[in-house]
ZADO-1210 file (C-alpha; in nm, 4 decimals, padded with zeros to 6 digits):
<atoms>
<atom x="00.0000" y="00.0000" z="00.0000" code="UNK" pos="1"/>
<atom x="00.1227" y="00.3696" z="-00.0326" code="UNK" pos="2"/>
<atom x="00.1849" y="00.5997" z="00.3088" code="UNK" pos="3"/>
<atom x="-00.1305" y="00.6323" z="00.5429" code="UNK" pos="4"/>
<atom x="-00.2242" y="00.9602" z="00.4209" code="UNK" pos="5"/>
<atom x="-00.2297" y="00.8676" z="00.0604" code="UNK" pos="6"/>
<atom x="-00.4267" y="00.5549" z="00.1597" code="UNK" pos="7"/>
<atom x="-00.7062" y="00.7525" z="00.3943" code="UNK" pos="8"/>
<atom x="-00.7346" y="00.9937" z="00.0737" code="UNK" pos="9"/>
<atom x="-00.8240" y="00.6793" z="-00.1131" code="UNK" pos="10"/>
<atom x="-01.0655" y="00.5572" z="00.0747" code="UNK" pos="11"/>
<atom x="-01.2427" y="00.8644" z="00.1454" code="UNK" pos="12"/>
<atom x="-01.2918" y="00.9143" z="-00.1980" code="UNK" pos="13"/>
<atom x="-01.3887" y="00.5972" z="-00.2934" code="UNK" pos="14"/>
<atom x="-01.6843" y="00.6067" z="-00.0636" code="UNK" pos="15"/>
<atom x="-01.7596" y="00.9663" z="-00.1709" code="UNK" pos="16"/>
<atom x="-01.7983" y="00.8110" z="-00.5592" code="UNK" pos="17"/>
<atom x="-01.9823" y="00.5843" z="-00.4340" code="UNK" pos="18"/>
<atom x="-02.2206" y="00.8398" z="-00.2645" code="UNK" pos="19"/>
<atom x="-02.1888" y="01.0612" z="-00.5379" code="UNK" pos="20"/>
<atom x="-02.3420" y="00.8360" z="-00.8153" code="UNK" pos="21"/>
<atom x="-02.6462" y="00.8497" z="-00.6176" code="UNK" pos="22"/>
<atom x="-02.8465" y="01.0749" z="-00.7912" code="UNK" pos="23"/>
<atom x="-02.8201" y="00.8279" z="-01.0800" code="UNK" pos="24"/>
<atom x="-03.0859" y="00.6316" z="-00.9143" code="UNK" pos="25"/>
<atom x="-03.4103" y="00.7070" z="-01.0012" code="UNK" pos="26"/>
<atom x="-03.7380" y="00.6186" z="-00.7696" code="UNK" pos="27"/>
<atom x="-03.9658" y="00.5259" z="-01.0944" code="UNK" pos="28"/>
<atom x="-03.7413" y="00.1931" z="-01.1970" code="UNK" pos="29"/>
<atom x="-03.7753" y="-00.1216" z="-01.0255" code="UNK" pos="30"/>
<atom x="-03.4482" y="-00.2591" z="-01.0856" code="UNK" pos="31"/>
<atom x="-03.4385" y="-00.3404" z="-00.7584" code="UNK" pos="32"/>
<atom x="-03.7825" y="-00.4768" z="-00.6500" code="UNK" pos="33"/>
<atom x="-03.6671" y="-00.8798" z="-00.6323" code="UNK" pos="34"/>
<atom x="-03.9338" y="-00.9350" z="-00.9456" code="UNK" pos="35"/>
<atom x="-03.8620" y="-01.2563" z="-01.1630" code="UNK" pos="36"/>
<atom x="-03.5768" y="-01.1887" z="-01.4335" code="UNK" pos="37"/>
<atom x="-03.6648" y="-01.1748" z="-01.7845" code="UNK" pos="38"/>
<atom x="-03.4259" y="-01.3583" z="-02.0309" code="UNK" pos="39"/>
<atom x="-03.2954" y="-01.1662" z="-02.3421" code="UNK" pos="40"/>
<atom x="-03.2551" y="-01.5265" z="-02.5330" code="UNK" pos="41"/>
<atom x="-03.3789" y="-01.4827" z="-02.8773" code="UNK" pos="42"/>
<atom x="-03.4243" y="-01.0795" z="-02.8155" code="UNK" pos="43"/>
<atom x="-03.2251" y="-00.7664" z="-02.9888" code="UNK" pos="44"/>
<atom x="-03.2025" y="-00.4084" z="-02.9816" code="UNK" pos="45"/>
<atom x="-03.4194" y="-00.2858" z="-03.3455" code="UNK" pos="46"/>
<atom x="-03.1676" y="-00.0211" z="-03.3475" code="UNK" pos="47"/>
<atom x="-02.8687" y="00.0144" z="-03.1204" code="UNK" pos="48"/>
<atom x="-02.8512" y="00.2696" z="-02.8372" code="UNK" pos="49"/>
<atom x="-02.4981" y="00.3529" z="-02.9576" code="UNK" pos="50"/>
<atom x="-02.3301" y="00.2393" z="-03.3000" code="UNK" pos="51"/>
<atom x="-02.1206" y="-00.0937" z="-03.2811" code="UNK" pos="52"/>
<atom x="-01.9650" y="-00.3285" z="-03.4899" code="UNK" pos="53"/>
<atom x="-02.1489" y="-00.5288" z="-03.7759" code="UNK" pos="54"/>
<atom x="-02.2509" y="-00.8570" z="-03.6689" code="UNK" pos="55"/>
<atom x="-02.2622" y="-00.7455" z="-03.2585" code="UNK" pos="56"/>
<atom x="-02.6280" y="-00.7446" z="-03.1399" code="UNK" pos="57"/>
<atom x="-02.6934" y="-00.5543" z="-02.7879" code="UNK" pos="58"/>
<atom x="-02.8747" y="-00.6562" z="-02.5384" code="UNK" pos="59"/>
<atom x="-03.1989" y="-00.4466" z="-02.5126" code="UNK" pos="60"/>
<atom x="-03.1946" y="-00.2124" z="-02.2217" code="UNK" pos="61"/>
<atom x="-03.4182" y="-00.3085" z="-01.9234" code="UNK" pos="62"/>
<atom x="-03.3209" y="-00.6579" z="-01.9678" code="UNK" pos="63"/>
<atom x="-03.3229" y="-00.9024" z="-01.6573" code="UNK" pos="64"/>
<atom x="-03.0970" y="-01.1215" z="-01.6476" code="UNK" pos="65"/>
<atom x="-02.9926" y="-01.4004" z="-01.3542" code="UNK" pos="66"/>
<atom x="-02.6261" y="-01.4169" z="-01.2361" code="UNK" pos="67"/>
<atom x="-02.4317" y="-01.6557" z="-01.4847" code="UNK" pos="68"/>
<atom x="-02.5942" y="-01.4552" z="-01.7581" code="UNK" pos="69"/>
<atom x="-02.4532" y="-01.2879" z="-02.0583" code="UNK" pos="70"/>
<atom x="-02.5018" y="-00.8926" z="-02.1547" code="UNK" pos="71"/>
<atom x="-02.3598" y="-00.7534" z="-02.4580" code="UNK" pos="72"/>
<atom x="-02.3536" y="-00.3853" z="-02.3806" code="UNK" pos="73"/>
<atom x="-02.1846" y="-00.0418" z="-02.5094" code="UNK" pos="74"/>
<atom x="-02.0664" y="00.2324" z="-02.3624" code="UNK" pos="75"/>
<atom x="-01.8723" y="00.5909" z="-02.4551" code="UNK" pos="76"/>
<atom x="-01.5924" y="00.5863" z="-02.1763" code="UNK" pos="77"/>
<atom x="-01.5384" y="00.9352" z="-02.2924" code="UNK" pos="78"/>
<atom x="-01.6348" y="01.1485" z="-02.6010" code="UNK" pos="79"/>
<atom x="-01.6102" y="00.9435" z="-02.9412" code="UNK" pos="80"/>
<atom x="-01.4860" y="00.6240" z="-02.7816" code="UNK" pos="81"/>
<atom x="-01.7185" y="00.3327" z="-02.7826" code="UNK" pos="82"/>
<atom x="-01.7091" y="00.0466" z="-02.5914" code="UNK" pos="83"/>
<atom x="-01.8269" y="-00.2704" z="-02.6376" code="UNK" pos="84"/>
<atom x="-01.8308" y="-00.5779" z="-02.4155" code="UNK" pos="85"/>
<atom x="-01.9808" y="-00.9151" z="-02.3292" code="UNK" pos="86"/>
<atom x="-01.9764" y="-00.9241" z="-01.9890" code="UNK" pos="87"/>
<atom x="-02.1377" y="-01.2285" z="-01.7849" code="UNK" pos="88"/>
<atom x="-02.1723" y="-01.1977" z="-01.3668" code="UNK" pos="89"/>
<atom x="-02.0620" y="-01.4854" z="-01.2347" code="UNK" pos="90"/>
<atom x="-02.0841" y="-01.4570" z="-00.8632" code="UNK" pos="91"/>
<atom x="-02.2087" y="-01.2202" z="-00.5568" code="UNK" pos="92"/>
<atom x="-02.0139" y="-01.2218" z="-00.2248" code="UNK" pos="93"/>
<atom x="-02.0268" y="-01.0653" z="00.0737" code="UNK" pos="94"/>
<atom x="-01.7741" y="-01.0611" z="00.3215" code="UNK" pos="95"/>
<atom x="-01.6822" y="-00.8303" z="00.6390" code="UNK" pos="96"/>
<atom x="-01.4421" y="-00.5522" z="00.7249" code="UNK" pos="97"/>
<atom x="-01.3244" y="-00.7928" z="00.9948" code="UNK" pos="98"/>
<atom x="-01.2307" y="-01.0977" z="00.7496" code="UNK" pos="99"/>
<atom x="-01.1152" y="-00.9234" z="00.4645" code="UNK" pos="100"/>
<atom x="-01.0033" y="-00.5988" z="00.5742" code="UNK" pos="101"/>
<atom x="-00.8314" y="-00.6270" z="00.9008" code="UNK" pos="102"/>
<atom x="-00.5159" y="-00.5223" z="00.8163" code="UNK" pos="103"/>
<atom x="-00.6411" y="-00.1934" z="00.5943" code="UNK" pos="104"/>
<atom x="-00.7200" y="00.1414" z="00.7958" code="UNK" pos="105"/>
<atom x="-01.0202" y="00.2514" z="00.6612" code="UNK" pos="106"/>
<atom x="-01.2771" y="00.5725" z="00.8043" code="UNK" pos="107"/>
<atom x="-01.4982" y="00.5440" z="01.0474" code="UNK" pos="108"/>
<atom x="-01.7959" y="00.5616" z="00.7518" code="UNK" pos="109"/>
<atom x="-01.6149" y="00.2872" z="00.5798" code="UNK" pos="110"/>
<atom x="-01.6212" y="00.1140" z="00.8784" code="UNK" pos="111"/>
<atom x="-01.9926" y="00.1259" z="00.9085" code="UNK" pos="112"/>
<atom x="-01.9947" y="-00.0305" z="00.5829" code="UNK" pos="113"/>
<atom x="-02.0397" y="-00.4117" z="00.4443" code="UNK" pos="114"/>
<atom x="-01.8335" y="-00.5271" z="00.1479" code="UNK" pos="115"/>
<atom x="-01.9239" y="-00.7162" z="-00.1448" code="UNK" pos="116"/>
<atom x="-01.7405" y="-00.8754" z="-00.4119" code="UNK" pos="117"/>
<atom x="-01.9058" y="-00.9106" z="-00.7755" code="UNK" pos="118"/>
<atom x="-01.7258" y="-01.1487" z="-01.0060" code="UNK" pos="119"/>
<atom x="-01.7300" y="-01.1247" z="-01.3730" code="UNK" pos="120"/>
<atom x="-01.5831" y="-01.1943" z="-01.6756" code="UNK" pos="121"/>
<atom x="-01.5641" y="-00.9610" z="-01.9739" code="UNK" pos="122"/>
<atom x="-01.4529" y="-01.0006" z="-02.3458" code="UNK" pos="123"/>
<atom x="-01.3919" y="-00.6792" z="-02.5763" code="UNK" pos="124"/>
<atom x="-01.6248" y="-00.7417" z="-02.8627" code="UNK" pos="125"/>
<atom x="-01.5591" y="-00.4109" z="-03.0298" code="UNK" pos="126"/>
<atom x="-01.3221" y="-00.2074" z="-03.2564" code="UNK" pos="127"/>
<atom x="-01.1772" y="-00.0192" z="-02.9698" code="UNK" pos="128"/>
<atom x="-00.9003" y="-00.0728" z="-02.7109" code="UNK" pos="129"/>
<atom x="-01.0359" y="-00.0406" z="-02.3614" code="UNK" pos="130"/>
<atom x="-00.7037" y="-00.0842" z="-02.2013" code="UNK" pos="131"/>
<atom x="-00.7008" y="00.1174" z="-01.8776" code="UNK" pos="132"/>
<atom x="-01.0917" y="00.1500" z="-01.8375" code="UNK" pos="133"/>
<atom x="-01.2918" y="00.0573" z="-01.5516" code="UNK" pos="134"/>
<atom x="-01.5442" y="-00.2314" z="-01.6162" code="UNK" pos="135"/>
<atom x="-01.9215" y="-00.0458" z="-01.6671" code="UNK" pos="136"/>
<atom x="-02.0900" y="-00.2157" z="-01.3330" code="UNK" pos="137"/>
<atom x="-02.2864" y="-00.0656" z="-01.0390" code="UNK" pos="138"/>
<atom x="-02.4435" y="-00.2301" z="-00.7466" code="UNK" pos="139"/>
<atom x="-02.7903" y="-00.0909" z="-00.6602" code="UNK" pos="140"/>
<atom x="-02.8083" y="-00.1222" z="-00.2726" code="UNK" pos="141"/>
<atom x="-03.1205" y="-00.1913" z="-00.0783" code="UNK" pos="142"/>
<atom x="-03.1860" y="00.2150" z="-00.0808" code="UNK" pos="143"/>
<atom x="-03.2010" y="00.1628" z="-00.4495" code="UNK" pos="144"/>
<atom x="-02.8646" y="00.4152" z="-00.4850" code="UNK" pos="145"/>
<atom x="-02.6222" y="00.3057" z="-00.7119" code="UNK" pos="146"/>
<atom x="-02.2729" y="00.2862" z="-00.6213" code="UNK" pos="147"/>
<atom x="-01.9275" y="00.2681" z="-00.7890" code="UNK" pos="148"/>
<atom x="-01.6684" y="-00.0094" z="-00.7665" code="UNK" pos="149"/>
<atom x="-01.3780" y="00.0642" z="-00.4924" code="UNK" pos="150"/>
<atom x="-01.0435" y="00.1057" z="-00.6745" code="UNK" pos="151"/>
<atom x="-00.7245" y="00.0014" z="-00.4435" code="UNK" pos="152"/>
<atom x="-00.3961" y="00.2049" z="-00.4685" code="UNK" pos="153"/>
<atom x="-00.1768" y="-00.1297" z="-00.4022" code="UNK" pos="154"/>
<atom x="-00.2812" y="-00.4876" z="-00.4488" code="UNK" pos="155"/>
<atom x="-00.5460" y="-00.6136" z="-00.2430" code="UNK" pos="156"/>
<atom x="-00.5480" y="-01.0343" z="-00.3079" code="UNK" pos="157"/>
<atom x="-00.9203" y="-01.1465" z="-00.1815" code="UNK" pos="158"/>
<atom x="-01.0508" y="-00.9090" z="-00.5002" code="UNK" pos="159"/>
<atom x="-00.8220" y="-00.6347" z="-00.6531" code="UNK" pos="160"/>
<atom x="-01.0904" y="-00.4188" z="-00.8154" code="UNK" pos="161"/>
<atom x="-00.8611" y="-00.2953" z="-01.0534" code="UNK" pos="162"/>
<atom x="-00.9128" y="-00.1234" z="-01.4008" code="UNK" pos="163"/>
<atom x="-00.8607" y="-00.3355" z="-01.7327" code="UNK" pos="164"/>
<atom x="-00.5338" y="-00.4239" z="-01.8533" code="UNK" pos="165"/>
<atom x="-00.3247" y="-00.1313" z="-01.9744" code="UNK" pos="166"/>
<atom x="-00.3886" y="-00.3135" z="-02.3537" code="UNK" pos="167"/>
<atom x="-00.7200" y="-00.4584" z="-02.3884" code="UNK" pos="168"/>
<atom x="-00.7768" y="-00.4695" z="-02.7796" code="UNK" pos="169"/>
<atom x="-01.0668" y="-00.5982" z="-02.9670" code="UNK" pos="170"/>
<atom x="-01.1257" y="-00.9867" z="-02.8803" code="UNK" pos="171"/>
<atom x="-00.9186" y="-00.9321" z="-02.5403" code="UNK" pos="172"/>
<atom x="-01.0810" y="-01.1516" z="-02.2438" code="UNK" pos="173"/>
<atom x="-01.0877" y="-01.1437" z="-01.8621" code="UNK" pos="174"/>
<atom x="-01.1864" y="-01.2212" z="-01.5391" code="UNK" pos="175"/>
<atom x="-01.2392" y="-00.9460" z="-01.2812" code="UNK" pos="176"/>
<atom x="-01.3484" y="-00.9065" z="-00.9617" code="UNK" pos="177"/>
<atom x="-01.4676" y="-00.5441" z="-00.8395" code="UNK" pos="178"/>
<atom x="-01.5546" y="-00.4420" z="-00.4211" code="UNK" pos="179"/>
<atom x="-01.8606" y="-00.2190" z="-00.3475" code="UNK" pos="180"/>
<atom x="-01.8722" y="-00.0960" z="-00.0276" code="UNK" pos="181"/>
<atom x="-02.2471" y="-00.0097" z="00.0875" code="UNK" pos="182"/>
<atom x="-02.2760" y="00.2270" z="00.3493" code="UNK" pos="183"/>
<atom x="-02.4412" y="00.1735" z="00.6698" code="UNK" pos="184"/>
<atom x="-02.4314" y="-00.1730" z="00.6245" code="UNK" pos="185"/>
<atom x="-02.6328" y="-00.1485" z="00.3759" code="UNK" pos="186"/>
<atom x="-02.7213" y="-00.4722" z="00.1344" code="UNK" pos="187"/>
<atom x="-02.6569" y="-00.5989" z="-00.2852" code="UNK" pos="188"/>
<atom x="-02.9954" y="-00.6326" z="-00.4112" code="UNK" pos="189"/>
<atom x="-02.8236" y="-00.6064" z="-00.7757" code="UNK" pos="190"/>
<atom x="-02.5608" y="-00.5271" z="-01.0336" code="UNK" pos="191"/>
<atom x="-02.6653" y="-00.2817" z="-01.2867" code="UNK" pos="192"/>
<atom x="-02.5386" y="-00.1700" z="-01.6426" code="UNK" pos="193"/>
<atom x="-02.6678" y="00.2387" z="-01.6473" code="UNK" pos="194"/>
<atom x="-02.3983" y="00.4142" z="-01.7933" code="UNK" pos="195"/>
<atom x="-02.6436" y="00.7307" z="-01.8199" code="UNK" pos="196"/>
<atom x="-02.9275" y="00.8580" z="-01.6203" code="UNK" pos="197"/>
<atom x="-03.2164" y="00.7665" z="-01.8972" code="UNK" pos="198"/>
<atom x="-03.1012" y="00.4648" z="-01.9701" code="UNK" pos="199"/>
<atom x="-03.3419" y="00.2047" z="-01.8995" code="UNK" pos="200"/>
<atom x="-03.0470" y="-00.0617" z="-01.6678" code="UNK" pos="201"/>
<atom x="-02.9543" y="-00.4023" z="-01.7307" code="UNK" pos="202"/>
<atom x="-02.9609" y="-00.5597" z="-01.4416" code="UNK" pos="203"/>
<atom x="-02.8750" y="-00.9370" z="-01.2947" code="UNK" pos="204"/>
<atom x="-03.0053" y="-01.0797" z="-00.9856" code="UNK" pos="205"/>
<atom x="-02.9091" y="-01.3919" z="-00.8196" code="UNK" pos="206"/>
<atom x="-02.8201" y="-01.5400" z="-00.4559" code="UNK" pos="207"/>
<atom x="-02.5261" y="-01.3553" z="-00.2685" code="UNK" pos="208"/>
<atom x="-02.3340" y="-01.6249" z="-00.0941" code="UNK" pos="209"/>
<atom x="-02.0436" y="-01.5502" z="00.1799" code="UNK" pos="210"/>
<atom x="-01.6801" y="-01.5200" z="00.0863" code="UNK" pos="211"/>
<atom x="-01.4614" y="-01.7801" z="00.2646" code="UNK" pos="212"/>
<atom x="-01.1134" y="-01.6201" z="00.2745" code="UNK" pos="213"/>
<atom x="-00.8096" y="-01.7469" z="00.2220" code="UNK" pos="214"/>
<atom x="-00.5683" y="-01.7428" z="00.5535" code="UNK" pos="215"/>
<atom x="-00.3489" y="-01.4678" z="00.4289" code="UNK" pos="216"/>
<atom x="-00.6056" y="-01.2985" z="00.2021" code="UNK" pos="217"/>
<atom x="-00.5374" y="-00.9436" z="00.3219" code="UNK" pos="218"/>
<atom x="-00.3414" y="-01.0399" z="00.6550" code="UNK" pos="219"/>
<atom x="00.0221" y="-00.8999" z="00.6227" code="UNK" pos="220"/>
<atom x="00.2622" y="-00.9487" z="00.9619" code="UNK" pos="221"/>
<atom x="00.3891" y="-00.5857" z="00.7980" code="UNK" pos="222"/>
<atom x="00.1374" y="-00.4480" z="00.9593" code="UNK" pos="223"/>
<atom x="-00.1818" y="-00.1898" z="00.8400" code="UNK" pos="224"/>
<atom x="-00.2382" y="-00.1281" z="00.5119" code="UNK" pos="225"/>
<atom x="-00.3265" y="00.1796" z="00.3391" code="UNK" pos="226"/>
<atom x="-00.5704" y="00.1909" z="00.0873" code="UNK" pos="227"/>
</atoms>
């Protein structure tokens, strides 16, 4: 990790992105609600929400889909850069600040909060290198508030929430994991797709089961980490 102050600065603003993004939830969509997922199979966007590659069919926003599912799904990452992934959710954890971060000093809010791990794996299926880019997923928490994926300043082993690799060209596969830290022990009731306001999310639902950590999965005898 880097020096404690550089490491408390993290932190702090991770959980302030995560707070910030809340206005991106919006009290008429029922994301959230624990209704039964609807399957795209066999279902595609008329006309894509952004333009992609020939032969790439999106999968039509508001679509419900289960954990193990597959989204295809575009996104600009910044002003005439499109992205385009498959990206399928594998798995929902949640864990403690006790078992897997003991030996991080974190704020007293991020104290208060509970950690989750959402794994997924995600395959470029564009014309664009999205080397360097964070993957496109929210959680929506049981306040129906989206919030941000935690980014770690050194390695962090039980999930290291990290960006895509520095190249990530057309074709380029991988599995992440990302942490979401919902405040006030707040809990996952999803992971969302919105990468705008109006758009209508694709979401994917599914049993959250408890992470079982490995013995040295963020235990150091170095001492505290800073994140």
């Amino acid at each position: 990790m880097t020096r404690r102050s550089t490491r408390a600065s993290l932190l702090a603003l991770a959980l302030a992105g995560a707070l910030a993004v809340a206005g991106c939830s919006s009290s008429d969509d029922d994301s959230s609600d624990g209704g039964s997922p609807t399957s795209p199979s066999g279902s595609t966007s008329a006309t894509p929400y952004l333009p992609v590659p020939d032969g790439v069919q999106l999968t039509p926003p508001g679509t419900h889909l289960s954990v193990g599912d597959e989204a295809t799904v575009a996104w600009e990452p910044r002003q005439n850069l499109v992205g385009t992934l498959d990206i399928t959710v594998s798995s929902l954890e949640k864990t403690t600040i006790k078992d897997s971060f003991g030996a991080w000093q974190l704020s007293s809010e991020q104290q208060k909060s509970t950690p989750y791990f959402v794994r997924a794996t995600v395959k470029n299926v564009g014309d664009t290198d999205l080397g360097g880019r964070r993957v496109p997923l929210y959680v929506v928490n049981d306040q129906n508030v989206l919030l941000e994926s935690t980014p770690f300043a050194s390695a962090f082993a039980p999930c290291p929430s990290t960006a895509l690799p520095d190249k990530f060209k057309p074709g380029a596969k991988e599995d992440v994991c990302l942490v979401y830290l919902a405040p006030d022990h707040g809990q996952l009731d999803a992971v969302s797709f919105r990468p705008e306001e109006t758009f209508d999310p694709i979401i994917w639902t599914g049993d959250v089961t408890t992470y079982k950590p490995a013995k040295d999965d963020g235990k150091k005898k170095s001492g505290k980490k800073k994140g």
